[in-house]
N, C-alpha and C positions, 0 to 999 in steps of 0.2 A: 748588497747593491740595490738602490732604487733610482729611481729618477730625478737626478737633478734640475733644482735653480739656481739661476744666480742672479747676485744684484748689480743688475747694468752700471758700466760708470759713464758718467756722462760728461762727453770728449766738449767745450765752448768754442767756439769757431766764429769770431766777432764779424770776419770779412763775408761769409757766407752761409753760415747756418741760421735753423730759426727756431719753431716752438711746433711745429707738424708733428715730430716725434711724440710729443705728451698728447696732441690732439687728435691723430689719427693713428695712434699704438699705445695708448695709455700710461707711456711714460711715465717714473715720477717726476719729473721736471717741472723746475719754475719756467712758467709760459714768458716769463720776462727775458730767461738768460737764453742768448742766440745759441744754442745748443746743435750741432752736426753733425757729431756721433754720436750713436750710445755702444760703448763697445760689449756686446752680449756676452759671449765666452772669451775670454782672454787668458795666457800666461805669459805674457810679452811683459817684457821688467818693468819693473812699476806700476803696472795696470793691470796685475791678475785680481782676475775676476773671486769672491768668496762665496759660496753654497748660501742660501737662502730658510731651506725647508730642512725639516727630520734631522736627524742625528748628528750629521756632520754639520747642522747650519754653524757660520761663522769661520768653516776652515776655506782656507785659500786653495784654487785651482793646482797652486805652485806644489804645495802641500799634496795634494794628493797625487800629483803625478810625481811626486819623489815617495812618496811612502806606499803611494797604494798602486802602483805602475799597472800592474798584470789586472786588477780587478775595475780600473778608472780608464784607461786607455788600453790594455789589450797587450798586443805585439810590441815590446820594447822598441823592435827596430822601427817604429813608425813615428818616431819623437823626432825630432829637428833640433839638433842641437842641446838633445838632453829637454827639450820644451816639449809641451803640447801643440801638435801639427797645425793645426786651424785655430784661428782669428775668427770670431763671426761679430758682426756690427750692422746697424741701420744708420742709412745717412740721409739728412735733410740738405736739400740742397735752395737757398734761397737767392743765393747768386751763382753764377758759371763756376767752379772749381779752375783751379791752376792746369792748364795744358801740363801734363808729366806724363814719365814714363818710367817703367821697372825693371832692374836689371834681373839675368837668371841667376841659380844658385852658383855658376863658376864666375861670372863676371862678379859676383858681388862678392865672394870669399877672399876674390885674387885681391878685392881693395877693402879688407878690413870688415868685412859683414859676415852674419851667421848663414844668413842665406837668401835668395831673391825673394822676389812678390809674384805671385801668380795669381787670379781674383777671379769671382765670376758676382756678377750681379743676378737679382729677382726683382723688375719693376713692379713699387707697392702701388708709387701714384704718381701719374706724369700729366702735368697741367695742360691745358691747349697748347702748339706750339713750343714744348720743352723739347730740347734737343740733346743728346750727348754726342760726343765727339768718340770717333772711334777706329784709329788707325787715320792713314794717310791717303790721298790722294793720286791718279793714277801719274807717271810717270813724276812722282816725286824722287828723287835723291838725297842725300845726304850735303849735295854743294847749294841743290836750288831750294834747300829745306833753311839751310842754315842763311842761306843768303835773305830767304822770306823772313823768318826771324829781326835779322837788323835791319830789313825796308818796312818794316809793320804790311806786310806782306803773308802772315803765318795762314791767315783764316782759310784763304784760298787752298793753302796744302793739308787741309784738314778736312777728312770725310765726316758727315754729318748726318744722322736721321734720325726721327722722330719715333721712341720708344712707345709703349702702351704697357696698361697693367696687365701683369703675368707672362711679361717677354722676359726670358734670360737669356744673361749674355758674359760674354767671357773676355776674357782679359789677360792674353798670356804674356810672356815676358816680352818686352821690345815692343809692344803696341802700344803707341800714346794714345792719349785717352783724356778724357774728360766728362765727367757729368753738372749738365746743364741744369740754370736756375729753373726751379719747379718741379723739380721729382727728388720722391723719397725712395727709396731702394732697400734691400736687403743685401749685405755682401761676406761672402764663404771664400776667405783667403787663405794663404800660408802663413805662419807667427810670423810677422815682417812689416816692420814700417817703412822701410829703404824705397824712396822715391827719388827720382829726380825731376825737377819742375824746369821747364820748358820755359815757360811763356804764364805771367799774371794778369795780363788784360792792366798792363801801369798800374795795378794796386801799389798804396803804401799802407803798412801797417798805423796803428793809435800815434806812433811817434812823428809819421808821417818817412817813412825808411819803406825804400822799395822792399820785397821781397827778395830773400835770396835767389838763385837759378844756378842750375850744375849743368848749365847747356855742354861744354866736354863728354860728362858721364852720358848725357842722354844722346848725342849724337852716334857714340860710339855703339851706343844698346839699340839704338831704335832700327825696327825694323823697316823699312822703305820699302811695302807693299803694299798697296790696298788689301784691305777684307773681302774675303770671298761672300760675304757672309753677313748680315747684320744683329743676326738674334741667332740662338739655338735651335737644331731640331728637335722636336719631343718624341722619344722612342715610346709607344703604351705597351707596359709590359705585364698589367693587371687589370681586367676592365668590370665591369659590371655596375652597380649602385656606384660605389666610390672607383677611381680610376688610378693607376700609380703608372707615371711615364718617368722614364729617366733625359734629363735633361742634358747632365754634363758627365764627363768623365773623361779624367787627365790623369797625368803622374800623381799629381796631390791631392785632387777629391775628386768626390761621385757624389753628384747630386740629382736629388729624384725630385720630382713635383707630385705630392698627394693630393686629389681633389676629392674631397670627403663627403659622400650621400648616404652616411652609413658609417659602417666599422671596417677596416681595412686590418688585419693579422701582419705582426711582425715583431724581428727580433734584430738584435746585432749581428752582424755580420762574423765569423770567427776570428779572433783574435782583434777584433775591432771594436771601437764606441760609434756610437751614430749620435748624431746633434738635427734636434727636429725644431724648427721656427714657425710659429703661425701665426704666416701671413695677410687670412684674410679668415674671420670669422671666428668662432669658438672652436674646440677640441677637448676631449676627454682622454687621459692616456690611460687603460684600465690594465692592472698586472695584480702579479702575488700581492704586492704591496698595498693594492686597495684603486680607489680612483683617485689623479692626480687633474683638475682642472687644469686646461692649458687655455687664458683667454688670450683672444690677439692680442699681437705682438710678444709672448711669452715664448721667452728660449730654453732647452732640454737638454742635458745631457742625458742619455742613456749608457751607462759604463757598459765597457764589455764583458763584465760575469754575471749582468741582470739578464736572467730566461726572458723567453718568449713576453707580448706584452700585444695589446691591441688601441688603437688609435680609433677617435668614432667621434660622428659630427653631421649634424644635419647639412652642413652647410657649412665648409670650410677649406682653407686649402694651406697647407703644409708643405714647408722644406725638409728633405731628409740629405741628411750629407754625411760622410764618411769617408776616412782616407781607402784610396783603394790595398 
């Protein structure tokens, strides 16, 4: 067991992505194709992600969580559907994204799905004035939700503020959502693409065809509460030179924010993998195996049979997530 790479694929998104991802996370990406995902670790069909670096380079994510289960991922029972639990991706936003909403793992089984979406963001970069959309508005409803819908009425039942870099934020099931033109992000999801879209702002696609919309599904899932809440608390549960705070933790991940002035000690959690993202600046990951450069934007798997390992950085800040 060592620490894995892998090679980003990268998701083109004509309506709304752009070229930030290669410019400010070193992408391999053509600066031409409007690119708005890259999806970092994947085993979601068709898009698993293949090792990079050392021995394994060239095998697929898919591939080692069916052959090497207990040594790649840990705990059997923590697989989704026989998949690997977590999706992790960076997204360029260069226009608004589609008002949607994600149903949970019962809604989504009962109609034909493996399982819901659950998501949490890490703001990389959010322009002047970038907004995301985040849950609803106070005395909204499901009748005066839907009625805003067809008077072009929506914007108003939608809550809205203005992120910063290094706010996380979370995204559980039934909360509509939306991220705003101008911010890049980091995002730690469940294996799930199961969205339902809302509202496109009258986009038509290249053919000039509106976008689909499963306003039904999303009326039924969404939750009609405001947020108590617009960003995460940060718990510090390691301090000194470097700092390690925990920022999330739900049913389906735990994620920590590392801010590195120095070398921080760590390992997998038992029976667990941990997936480290750095987000801002260089990192070194140092183990048995030697030193692995981690430059920004470079995503990690650490399997769950690799020992103890140390992270270290003048000057950096790192995701750590893991299923709980």
């Amino acid at each position: 067991p060592y620490p894995l790479l892998f090679k980003p694929i990268p998701r083109q998104k004509p309506l709304w992505g752009g070229s930030r991802l290669a410019r400010l996370l070193a992408k391999p990406f053509s600066a031409d194709a409007r690119i708005g995902e890259s999806w970092e670790i994947s085993d979601y069909p068709e898009f698993e992600t293949t090792v990079l670096n050392g021995p394994l380079a060239g095998t697929s994510l898919r591939k080692l969580v069916e052959e090497k289960t207990q040594d790649t991922v840990g705990d059997e029972s923590i697989l989704q559907s026989g998949r690997f639990p977590l999706l992790v991706k960076y997204i360029d936003a260069t226009e608004t994204l589609s008002v949607q909403v994600h149903p949970g793992d019962e809604y989504a089984r009962e109609h034909g799905h493996a399982s819901g979406k659950k998501e949490a963001w890490y703001i990389i970069h959010a322009e002047p004035g970038a907004k995301l959309i985040r849950g609803v508005t106070a005395d909204t409803t499901r009748q005066n939700f839907d009625r805003a819908i067809k008077n072009a009425g929506l914007e108003q039942r939608l809550h809205t503020f203005e992120p910063k870099p290094g706010d996380v934020v979370t995204i559980p099931w039934g909360m509509v959502h939306a991220i705003g033109s101008g911010i890049v992000l980091a995002e730690i999801q469940q294996t799930s693409d199961l969205t339902y879209r809302v509202y496109d702002w009258n986009r038509t696609d290249e053919q000039g065809n509106p976008r689909q919309l499963h306003l039904e599904n999303a009326l039924d899932v969404i939750v009609f509460e405001p947020p108590e809440t617009n960003t995460c608390h940060r718990t510090l549960l390691e301090d000194g030179p470097s700092r390690r705070y925990e920022a999330v933790r739900c049913d389906k991940f735990v994620i920590q924010v590392l801010e590195l002035a120095g070398a921080i000690s760590d390992a997998p959690p038992p029976g667990r993998f941990v997936i480290l993202n750095v987000v801002a600046g260089d990192a070194l990951l140092e183990s048995e195996h030697g030193v692995t450069p981690l430059p920004l934007g470079t995503t990690a798997l650490i399997p769950a049979s690799m020992p103890a390992y140390s992270v270290s950085s003048d000057n950096a800040t790192v995701l750590r997530s893991h299923v709980p």
